[in-house]
N, C-alpha and C positions, 0 to 999 in steps of 0.2 A: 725396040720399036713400040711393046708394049707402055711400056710406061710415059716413051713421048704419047704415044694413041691418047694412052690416059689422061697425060700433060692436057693437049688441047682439048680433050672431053672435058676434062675439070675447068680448063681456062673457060671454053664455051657455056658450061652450066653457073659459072661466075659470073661471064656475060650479061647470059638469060636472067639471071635473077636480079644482074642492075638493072639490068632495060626492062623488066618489070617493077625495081622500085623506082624507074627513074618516069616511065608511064601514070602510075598512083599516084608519084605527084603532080603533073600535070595536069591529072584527073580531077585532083583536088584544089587547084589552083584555079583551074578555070571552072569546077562547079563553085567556089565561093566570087570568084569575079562574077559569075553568072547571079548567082541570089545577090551579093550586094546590087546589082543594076536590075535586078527584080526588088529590092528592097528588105530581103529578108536576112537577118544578122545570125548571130547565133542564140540571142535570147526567144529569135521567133524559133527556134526548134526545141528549144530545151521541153518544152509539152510535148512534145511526138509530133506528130502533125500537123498540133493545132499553129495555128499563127500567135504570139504571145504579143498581147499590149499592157505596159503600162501605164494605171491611170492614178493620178493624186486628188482626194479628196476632203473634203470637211466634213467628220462625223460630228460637228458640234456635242461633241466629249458625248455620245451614245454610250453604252453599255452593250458588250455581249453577252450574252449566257455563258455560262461557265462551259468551256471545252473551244469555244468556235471566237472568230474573229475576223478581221474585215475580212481573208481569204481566206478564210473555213464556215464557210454556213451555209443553208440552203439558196436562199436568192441568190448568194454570184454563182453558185454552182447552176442554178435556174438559167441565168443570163448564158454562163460558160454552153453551157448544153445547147443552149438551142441559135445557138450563133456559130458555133465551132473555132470557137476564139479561147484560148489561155491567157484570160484577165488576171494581170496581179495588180491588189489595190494595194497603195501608200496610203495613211491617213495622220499626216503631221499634227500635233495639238491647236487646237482649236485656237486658244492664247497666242495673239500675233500672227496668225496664219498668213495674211499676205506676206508678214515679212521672213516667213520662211519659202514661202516663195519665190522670194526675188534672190533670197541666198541660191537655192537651189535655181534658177537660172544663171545666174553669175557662176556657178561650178560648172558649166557647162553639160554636166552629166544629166541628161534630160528626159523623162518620160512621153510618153506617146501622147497624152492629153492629161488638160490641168483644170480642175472646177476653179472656179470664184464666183463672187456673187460683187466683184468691184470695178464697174465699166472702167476707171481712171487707168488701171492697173492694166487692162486690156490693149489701153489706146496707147498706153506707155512704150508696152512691149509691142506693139505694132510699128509706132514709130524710131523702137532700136530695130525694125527688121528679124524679132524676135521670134513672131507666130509666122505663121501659111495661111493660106488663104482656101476656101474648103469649098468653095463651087465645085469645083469639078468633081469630087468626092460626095457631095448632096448629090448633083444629077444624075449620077451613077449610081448613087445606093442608099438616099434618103428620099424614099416615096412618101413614107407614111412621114417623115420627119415635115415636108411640105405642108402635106395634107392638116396636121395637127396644130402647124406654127403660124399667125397670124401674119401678114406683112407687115404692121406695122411691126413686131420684133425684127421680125430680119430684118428689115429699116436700123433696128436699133444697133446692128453686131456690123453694117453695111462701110467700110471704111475704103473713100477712092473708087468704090463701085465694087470691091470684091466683099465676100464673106467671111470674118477673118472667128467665127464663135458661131458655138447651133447654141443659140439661150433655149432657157428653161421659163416657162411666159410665168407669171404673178396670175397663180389661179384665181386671187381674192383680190376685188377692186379699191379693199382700201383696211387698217385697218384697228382705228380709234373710237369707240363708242361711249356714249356719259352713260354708270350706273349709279342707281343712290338708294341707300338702304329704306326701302317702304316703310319698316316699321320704326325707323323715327322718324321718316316725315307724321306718319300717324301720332304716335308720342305727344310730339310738340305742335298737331294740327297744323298742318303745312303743307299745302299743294304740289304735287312733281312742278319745279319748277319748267319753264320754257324762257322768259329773257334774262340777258345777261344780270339786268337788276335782281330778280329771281332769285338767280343760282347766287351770287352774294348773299344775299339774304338765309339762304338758305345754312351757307359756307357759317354764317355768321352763328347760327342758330345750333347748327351742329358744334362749334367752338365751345359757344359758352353757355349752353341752355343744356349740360349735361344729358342729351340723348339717349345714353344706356342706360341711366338712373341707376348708377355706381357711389353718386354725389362725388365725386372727385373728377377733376381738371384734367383731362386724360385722353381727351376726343379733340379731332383733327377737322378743320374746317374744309381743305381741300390739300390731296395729297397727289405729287408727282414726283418726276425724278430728274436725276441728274440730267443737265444739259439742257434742262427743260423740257425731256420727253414727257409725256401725258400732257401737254398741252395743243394738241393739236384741235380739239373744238374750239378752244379760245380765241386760236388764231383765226381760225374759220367763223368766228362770230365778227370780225373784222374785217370779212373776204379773201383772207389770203392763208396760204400754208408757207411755211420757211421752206425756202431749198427747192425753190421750183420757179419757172421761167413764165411771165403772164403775159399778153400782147395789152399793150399799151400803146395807142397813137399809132398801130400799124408796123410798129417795132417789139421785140420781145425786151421786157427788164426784168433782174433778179429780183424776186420778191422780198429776200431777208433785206433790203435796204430801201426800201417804199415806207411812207409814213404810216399805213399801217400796221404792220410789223412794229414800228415807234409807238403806236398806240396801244396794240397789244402788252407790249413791256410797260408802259405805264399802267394798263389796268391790273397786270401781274402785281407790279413792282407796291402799288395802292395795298393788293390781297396781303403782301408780306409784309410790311409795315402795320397794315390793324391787325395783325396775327391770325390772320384766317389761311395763308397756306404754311404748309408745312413748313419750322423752321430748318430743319434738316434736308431739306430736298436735293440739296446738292448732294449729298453725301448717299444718295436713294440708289444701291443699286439695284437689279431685278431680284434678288434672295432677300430683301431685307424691306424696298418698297410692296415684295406681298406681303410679308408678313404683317406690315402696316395693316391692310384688309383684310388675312386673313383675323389676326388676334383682336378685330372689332374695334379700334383704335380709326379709323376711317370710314364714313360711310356715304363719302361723293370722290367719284374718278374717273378718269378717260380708262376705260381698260379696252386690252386687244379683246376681239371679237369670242374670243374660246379661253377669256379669264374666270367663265362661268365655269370651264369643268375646272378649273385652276383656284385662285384666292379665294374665290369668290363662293366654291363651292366649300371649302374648309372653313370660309368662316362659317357657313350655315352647319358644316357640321359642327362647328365648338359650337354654336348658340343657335338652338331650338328658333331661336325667338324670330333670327335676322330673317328676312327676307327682300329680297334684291330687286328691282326693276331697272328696264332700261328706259332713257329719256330723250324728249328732243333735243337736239345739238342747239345749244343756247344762241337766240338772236341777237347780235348787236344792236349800236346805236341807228345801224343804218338799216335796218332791219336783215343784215344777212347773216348768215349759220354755213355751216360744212365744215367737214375732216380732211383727213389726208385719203389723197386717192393715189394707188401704187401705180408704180414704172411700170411700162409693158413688161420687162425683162429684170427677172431675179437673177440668173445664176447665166454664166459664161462659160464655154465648155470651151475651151484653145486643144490646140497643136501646135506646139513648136517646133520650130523652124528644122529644126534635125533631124523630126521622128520621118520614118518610112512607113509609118503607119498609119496617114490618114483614112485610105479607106475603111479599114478594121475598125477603126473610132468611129465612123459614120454609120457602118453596119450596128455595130451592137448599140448605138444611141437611138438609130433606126425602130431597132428590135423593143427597148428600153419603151420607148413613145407610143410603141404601136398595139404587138399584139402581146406584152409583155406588161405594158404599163397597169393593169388591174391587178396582179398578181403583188408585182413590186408595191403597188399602193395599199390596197386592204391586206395581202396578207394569201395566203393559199386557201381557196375553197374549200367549204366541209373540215376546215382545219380552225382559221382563225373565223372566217366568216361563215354563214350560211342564207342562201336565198330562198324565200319565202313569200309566196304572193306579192312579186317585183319588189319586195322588202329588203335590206340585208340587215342579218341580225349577224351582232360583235361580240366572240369570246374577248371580253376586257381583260380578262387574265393573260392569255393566250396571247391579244392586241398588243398588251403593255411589251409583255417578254420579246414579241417581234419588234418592236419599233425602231430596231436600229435598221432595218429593211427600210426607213424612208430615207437614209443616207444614199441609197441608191435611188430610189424614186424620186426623188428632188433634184438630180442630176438633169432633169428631162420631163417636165410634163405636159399634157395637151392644152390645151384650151376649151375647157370643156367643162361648162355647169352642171352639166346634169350626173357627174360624177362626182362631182363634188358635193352634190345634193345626197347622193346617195348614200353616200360615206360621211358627213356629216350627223344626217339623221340617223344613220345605223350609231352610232354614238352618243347619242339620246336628245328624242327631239326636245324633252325637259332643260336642253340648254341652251335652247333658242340659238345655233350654230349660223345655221344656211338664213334664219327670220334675222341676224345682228349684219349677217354680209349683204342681205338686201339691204337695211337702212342705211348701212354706210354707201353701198354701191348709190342709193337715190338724192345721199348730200356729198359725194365729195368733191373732192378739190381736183384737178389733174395738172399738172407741171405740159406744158404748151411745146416744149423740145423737148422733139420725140427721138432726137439723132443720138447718133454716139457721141460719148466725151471727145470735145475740144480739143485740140493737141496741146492748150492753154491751160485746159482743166488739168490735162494730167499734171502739168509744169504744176498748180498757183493750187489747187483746189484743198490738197490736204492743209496747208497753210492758211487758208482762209478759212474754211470750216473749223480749225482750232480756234483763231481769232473770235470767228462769231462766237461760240458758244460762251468764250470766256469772258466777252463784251455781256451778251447777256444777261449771263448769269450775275455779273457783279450789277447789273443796272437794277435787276431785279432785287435783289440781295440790299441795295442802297446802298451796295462799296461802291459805285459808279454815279455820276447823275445821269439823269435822263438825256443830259445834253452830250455825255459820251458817244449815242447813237449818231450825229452828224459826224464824229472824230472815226468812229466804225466806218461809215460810207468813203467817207472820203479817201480813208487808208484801206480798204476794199476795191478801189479802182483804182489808185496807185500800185498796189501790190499785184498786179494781175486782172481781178474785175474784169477792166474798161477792154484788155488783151479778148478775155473772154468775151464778154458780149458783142466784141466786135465778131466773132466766129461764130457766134448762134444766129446772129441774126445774117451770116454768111448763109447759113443751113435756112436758115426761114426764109431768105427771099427768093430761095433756088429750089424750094419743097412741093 
């Protein structure tokens, strides 16, 4: 009897221990059915507690300091900290970025939120059903994101009425300026030009009236670059900017195919032909168009706004002698002038369509924009910066070593001048930073659709925009004629074009 007693004590204690493992799974089955229909996977617990998002971004090839890297360094530890979120960044090589993108979409293996700075690409993946749509994720957890984002952006991310991207606004309203070396206009006694006739003249003088008194042939009449970037005053002495949409008769038309644009490439195409612009410009890319200014070899250009602490200040340190002004944006014939004025919306912050993590990406974008955004931008207090009778002054050592910190702050900024003032002049008002984005802000140009890409654009855009540049650039070059630009128009609204401007001005009469 003993050993049956024993029998079914052991059977029972068999029992008991299945119906304990058989409990723990159940246990386990229904708390992960439970977190998946809460949203959280197993990547949100791998931190402990915290919720874990992954976000992909463009460091535009930054540098770390030695030891730290996109997920070892103080700012996302900053961010991590006071969000309670376990951020891990991707940051794919800068080279081709979108098109590692759209790989990494196609694998379906997908992160919680994706930077770009490419509406096309946005509207693309909207219309494969790609992204989520983030209202309900702002009204719930982007106060400050509201507060700081202008409507017209959100206008700009707005697709169908939902919000399918929290952009990052264009702190700086434009950003092409003409400099020209003072001390050879002095030289060869010559006035900062102001009309189009002018700066020819001028282009002419710098070519061949040897300016550095080198005596040798070796000076540049006007220097730009591939694609025909740094020509944005020119176009604007013409009234117009390429790549922006003007109302016309009540309707919006493309500007790259308006006869002024045809008449800009003629007065270019005039400058290459008598050898006053660079014969190499196509071949200009940004490493090798500075060095044009920096090594004194140019001394007239469209440069971006902060080329002063850039080319412009290395050529003054190779030669004592340069020194730099800025000028007015050359008049045309018809008397008008201006630059390029920027999009409301730099950068596109998505959620794809998979992640369970919208709100966490709203929260820490939130955080990012609000009460975070000054830290991410200058740098940590008493560290990189310090304030001083409403001054900030800038450890430039310290500045440099952090700058891969704007990789995060450019994910998300306010709209808001007076930080940008502030941080500009901490950077030295001897660069006339915040005094080049006024004068551009007071001449530039602005592109009139203000909506999202076109479902057209995303289809036709990359392919026209290859076409134009290569129309141009040979028109200008004289591998083309002039009369090539009606053969550009024409095969610009067969290829799409006429698609597209049928949908912008869908958005303009409905605005």
């Amino acid at each position: 009897m003993r050993i049956k007693i024993k029998g079914v004590e052991m059977m029972k204690g068999k029992y008991y221990r299945l119906s304990l493992i058989v409990m723990l799974l159940l246990t386990l089955l229904i708390a992960c059915s439970s977190n998946q229909e809460a949203g959280i996977s197993k990547k949100d617990n791998e931190g402990g507690d915290k919720e874990q998002i992954e976000i992909v971004l463009n460091n535009a090839s930054r540098n770390y300091p030695k030891g730290m890297d996109a997920n070892n360094n103080p700012y996302i530890e900053y961010i991590r900290d006071n969000t309670d979120l376990d951020i891990k960044v991707t940051t794919p090589s800068s080279d081709g970025y979108n098109e590692k993108l759209n790989v990494m979409m196609a694998s379906g293996d997908l992160p919680d939120m994706i930077y770009t700075t490419d509406p096309s690409w946005v509207v693309n993946y909207v219309n494969q059903n790609g992204l989520q749509p983030l209202d309900d994720a702002i009204d719930k957890y982007g106060e400050d994101l509201k507060k700081n984002i202008p409507e017209e952006a959100w206008e700009h991310v707005t697709i169908a009425g939902k919000i399918y991207a929290i952009p990052s606004v264009n702190t700086y309203p434009g950003t092409m300026i003409m400099y020209v070396r003072k001390d050879w206009l002095d030289t060869l006694n010559l006035e900062p030009p102001k009309t189009l006739d002018e700066y020819t003249e001028v282009m002419r003088a710098f070519k061949e009236e040897d300016p550095d008194g080198n005596g040798k042939d070796d000076t540049l009449g006007l220097v730009i670059a591939e694609n025909l970037a740094r020509t944005e005053p020119f176009f604007g002495a013409f009234g117009i900017q390429r790549n922006q949409w003007i109302e016309r008769d009540g309707e919006l038309v493309y500007s790259s195919i308006l006869p002024e644009t045809k008449e800009t490439l003629e007065y270019l195409s005039t400058l290459y032909q008598d050898g006053l612009l660079d014969k190499e410009f196509a071949l200009n890319k940004t490493e090798n168009f500075e060095e044009k200014i920096a090594s004194g070899k140019a001394g007239l250009f469209a440069a971006t706004w902060y080329d002063t602490r850039g080319p412009i200040l290395t050529n003054e340190q190779n030669d004592p002698e340069a020194e730099w002004i800025s000028l007015d944006f050359p008049l045309g014939p018809n008397g008008e002038s201006g630059t390029d004025g920027t999009a409301p919306v730099r950068v596109y912050n998505v959620v794809p369509v998979t992640s369970k993590q919208a709100d966490s990406v709203v929260k820490m974008l939130n955080f990012m924009i609000g009460e975070g955004y000054e830290t991410l931008k200058f740098g940590f207090e008493d560290d990189v910066y310090t304030m001083e009778d409403g001054k900030m002054l800038t450890d430039f050592e310290k500045h440099n070593n952090h700058l891969y910190r704007l990789t995060l702050a450019e994910m998300i900024e306010p709209d808001n001048l007076d930080l940008v003032k502030l941080r500009l002049d901490s950077l030295g008002e001897e660069f006339h930073l915040y005094d080049n984005l006024q004068k551009i802000k007071e001449n530039a140009i602005y592109d009139e659709f203000l909506g999202t890409p076109t479902e057209s654009m995303g289809k036709f855009n990359a392919k026209l925009n290859k076409l134009e540049a290569e129309v141009f650039t040979k028109i200008v070059m004289g591998e083309a004629p002039l009369d090539k630009f009606d053969q550009f128009v024409d095969e610009w609204k067969k290829e799409g074009g006429d698609q597209i401007t049928k949908e912008v001005n869908e958005w303009y009469s409905n605005k």
